[in-house]
C-alpha positions in Angstrom: 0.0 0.0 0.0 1.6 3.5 -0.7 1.4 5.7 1.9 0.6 9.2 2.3 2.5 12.3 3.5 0.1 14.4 5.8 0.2 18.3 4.7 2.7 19.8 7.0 2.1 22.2 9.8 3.4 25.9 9.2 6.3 25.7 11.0 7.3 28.1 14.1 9.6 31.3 13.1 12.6 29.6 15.2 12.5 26.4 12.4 11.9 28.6 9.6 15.1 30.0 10.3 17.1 27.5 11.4 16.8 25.6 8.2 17.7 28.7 6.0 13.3 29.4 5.2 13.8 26.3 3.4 15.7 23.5 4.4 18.3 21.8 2.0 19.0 22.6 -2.0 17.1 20.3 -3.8 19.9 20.4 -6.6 22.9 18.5 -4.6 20.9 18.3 -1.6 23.6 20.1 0.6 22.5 21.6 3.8 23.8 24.7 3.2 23.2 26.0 -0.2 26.0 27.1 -2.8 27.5 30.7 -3.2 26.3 31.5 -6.8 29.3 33.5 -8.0 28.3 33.2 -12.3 27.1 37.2 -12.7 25.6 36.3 -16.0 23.8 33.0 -17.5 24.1 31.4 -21.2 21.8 31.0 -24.0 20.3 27.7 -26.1 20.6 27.8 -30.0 17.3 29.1 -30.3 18.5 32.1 -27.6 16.3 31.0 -24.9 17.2 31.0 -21.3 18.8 27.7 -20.6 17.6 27.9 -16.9 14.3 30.5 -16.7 14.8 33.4 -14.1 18.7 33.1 -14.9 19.5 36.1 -17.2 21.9 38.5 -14.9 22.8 38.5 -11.5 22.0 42.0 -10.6 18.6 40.2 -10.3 18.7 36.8 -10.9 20.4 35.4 -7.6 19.1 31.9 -6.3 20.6 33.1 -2.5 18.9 36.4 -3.2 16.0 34.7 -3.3 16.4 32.2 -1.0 17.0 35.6 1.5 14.1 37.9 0.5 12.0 35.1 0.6 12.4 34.4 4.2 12.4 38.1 5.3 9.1 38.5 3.1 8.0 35.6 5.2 9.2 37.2 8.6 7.7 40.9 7.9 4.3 39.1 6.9 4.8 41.3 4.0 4.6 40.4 0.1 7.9 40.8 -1.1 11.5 41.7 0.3 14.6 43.1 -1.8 18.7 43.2 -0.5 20.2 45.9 -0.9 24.3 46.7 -0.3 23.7 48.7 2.9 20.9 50.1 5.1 21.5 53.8 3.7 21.4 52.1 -0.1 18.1 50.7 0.9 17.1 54.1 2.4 17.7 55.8 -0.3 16.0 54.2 -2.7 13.0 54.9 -0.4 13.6 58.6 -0.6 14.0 58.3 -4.6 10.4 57.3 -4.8 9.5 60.8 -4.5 9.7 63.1 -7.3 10.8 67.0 -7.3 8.3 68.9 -5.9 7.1 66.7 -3.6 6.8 66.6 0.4 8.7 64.2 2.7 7.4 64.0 6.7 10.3 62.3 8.6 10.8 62.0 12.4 12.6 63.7 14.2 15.6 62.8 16.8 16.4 59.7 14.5 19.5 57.8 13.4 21.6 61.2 12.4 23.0 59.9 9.3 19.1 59.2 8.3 18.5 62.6 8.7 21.8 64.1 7.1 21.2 61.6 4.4 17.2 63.6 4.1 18.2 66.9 4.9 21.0 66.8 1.7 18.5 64.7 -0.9 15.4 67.2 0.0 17.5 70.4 -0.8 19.3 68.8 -4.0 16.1 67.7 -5.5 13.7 70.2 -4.7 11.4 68.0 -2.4 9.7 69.8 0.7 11.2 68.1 4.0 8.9 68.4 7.3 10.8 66.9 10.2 8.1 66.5 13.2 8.3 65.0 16.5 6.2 61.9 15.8 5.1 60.8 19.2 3.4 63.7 19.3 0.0 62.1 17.5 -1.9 65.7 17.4 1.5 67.4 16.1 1.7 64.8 13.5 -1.9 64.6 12.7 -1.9 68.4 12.0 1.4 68.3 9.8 -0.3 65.6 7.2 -3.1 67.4 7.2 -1.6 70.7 6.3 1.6 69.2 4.0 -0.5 66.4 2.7 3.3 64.4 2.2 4.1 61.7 -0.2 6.2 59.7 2.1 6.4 59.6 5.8 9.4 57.9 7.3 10.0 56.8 10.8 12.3 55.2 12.7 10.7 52.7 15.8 12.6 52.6 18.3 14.1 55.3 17.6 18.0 55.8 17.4 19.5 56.7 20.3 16.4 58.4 22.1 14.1 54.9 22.0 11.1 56.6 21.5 8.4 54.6 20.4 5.5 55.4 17.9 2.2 54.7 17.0 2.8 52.9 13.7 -1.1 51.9 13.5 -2.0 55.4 13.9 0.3 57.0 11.8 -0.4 54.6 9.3 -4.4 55.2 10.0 -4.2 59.2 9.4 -2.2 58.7 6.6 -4.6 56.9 4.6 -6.6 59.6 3.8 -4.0 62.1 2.6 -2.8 59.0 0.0 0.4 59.3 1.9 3.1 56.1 1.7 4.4 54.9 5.5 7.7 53.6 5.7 9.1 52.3 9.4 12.6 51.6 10.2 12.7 48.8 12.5 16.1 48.1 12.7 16.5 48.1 16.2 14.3 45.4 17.1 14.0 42.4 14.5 10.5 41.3 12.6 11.1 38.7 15.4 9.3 41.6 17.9 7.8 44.0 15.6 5.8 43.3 12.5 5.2 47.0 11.3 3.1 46.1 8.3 0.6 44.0 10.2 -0.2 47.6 12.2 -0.6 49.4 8.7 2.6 50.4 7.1 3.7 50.0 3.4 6.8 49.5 3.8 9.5 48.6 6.3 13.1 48.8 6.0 16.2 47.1 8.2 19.4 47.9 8.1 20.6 43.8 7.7 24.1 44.9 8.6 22.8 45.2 12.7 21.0 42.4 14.0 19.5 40.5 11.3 23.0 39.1 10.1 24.4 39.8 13.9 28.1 39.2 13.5 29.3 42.5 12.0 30.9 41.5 8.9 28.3 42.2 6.2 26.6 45.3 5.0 23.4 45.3 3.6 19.5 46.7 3.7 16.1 45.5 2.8 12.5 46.8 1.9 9.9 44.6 2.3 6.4 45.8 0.9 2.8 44.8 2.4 1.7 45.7 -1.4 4.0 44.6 -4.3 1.7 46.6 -6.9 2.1 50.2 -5.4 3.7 52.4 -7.0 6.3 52.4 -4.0 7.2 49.4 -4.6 7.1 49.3 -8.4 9.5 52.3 -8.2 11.9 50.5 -5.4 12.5 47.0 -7.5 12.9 49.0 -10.5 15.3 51.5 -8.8 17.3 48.4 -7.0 17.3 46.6 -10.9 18.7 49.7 -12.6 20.6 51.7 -10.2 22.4 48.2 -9.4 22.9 49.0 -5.3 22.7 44.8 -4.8 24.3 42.7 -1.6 26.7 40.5 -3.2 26.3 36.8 -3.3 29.1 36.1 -0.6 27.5 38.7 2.0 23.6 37.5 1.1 25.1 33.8 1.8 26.3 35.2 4.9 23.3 37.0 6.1 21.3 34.0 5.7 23.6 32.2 7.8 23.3 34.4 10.2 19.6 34.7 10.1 19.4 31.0 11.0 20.5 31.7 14.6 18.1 34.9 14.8 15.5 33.5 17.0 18.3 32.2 19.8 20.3 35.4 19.8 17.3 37.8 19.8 16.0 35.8 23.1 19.7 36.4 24.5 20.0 40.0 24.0 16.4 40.8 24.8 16.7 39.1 28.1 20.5 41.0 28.6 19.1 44.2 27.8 15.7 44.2 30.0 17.6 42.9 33.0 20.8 45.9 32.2 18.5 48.2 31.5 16.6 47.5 35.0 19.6 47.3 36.9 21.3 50.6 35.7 17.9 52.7 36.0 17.8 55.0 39.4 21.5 53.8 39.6 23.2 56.9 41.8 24.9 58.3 38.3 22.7 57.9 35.8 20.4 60.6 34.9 17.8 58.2 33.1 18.1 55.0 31.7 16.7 55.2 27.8 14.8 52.1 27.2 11.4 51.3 26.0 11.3 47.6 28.1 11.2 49.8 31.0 8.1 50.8 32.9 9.2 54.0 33.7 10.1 54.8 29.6 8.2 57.1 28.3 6.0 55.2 25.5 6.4 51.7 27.3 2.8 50.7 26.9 2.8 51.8 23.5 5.8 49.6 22.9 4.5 46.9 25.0 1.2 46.8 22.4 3.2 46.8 19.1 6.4 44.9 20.5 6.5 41.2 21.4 9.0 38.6 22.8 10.9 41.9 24.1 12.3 45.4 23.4 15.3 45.0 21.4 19.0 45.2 22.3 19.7 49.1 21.8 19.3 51.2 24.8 21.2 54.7 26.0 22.3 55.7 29.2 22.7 59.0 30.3 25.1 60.0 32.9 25.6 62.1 36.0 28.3 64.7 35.4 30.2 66.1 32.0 31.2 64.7 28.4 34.6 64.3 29.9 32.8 62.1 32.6 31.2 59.7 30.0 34.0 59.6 27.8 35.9 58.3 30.6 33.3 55.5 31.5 33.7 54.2 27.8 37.2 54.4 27.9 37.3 52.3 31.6 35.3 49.2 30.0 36.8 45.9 29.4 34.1 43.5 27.8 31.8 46.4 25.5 33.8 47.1 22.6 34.1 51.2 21.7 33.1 50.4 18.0 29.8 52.3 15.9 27.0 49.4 15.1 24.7 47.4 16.9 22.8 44.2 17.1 26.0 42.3 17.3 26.7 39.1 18.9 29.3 41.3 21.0 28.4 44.1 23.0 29.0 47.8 22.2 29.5 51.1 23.4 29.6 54.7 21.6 30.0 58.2 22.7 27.3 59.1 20.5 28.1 63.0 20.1 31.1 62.3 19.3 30.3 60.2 16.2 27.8 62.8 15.3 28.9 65.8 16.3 27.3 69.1 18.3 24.5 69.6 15.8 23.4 66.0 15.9 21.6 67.7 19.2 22.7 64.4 21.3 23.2 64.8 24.9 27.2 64.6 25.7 26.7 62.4 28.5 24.9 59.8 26.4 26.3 56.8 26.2 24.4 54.4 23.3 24.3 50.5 24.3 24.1 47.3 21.8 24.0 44.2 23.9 25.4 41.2 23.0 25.1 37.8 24.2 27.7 37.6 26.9 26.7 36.7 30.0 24.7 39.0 32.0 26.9 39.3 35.7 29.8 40.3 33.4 28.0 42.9 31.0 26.5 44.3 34.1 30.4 44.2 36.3 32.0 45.8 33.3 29.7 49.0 33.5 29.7 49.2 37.4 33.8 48.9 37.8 33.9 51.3 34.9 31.5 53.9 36.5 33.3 53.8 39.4 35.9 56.3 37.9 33.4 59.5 38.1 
């Protein structure tokens, strides 16, 4: 008698990623697939495509796939594309509005973001309205008034952690015909599904904690509606502008993705139980961290997070920038290096990457935790504080 295979169950996120979003390569079957490194593919007599979807690998990338696939999957979104960085990927965001056109993007995000804005808007004649977006009635009254073709945030936010109200900034935007994009690098599709609350589009930076070993760069868009113009415009810009991952650093970020689930439940359970042991500490003047009661926005980010809050947090010390440079220069085990989402942990002197007009506090220190254990992440900072 021949038996049967019963339909499978949808599998849970955590074996989705640990078998790569789809197990082995049906070609060789090898458990890990192959590093395509042909960048163009051959023609049959009659000049058809000896393997269809093979024609260029600008494009045509099986690992490409393999990748956009499984964040498409993660987002609950339609489709996903790789780009070469998290900027690349931003920009082609910004490119999908023409001259003449408005841009609403919030404010007291990632500096470079807003550089990045700031320089595109004036070049290409497109109105920029930065707007504190937390503020609901502010915001509300800015779309109203500026009616703008995209509106970009950033939740968390980076380094302030302030959390918005994706569903309702994606609610008042629908009337005003407005596209919302969210950056949600700092907390993983693993704890915040933007789309599912009403955005268009949502963007990582793939370099921070969706690879999580700091040694690829890359981006990715993934779209709730893969026939919007958005996202017409942001495959065709990707295609012809050519800012693609290349096959070695894709093949890498799915490796890294397959460990996702275990190192996001490390660094989430690091960061809350930091985060709770620093705040009201004698020399801190406030502990920046949505997983916190206390945090301004915490029940917000408690109804659109899950699983935990991410593994970026800032604190904000007692005393003077020479103070908290000091502190970062006293630790042993957080590295003084600019990322985040990293297997290791890290520590910046944000206003000095940025600068004075950056606005950041000079006694802000900015947090990525890794997955060391917790009693030495938390010794480090104490001996270190110790100093001022």
């Amino acid at each position: 008698m021949t038996s049967q295979k019963k339909t499978p169950k949808a599998l849970h996120t955590n074996s989705l990623l640990a078998h790569g979003g789809g197990g082995y390569d049906k070609a060789t079957g090898a458990v890990v697939p192959p590093i395509p490194m042909a960048t163009t593919f051959v023609r049959d007599e009659a000049y058809e495509l000896v393997s269809e979807g093979h024609l260029y690998s600008r494009d045509h990338n099986d690992v490409f796939r393999k990748v956009e696939g499984l964040i498409a999957t993660l987002e609950d979104g339609a489709e996903s594309r790789l780009f070469a960085s998290g900027m690349a990927a931003i920009a082609a965001i910004v490119r999908t509005v023409k001259p003449g056109g408005t841009i609403l993007l919030q404010a007291g995000i990632y500096w470079g973001t807003t550089v990045f804005f700031r320089k595109t808007c004036e070049r290409s004649n497109i109105a920029l309205v930065e707007v504190d977006a937390t503020d609901l009635q502010v915001l509300a009254d800015q779309i109203a008034t500026t009616k703008p073709d995209l509106i970009f945030i950033e939740v968390p936010s980076n380094p302030f952690l302030k959390v918005v109200d994706i569903a309702k900034v994606s609610e008042i935007s629908k009337s005003f015909g407005s596209v919302v994009c969210v950056d949600a690098t700092a907390v993983t599709p693993l704890i915040m599904k933007p789309l599912q609350l009403g955005a268009d589009l949502v963007m990582h930076s793939a370099t921070k904690a969706l690879n999580g070993h700091s040694d690829v760069l890359g981006g990715v868009i993934t779209c709730t509606d893969p026939t919007s113009p958005a996202w017409e415009f942001i495959r065709a810009e990707r295609h012809g502008a050519g800012a693609v991952m290349g096959s070695f650093e894709a093949w890498l970020l799915l490796r890294g993705l397959r460990t996702l689930g275990l190192r996001v439940e490390r660094m989430n359970a690091n960061s809350q139980a930091f985060a709770e042991h620093f705040d009201g500490h004698p020399k801190m003047e406030a502990v920046l961290y949505p997983g916190l009661e206390s945090a301004e926005g915490h029940e917000l980010a408690k109804a659109q997070m899950s699983g935990g809050y991410g593994s970026l947090m800032s604190l904000i010390l007692k005393g003077s920038k020479d103070d908290a440079l000091k502190v970062a220069g006293a630790l042993n085990l957080f590295q003084r290096a600019t990322s985040l989402g990293g297997v290791e942990s890290l520590i910046e002197h944000r206003e000095t990457i940025e600068g004075p007009e950056s606005g950041i506090p000079v006694t802000l220190l900015r947090l990525s935790i890794g997955i060391e254990h917790l009693d030495d992440l938390i010794g480090d900072m104490e001996q270190a504080l110790e100093i001022i």
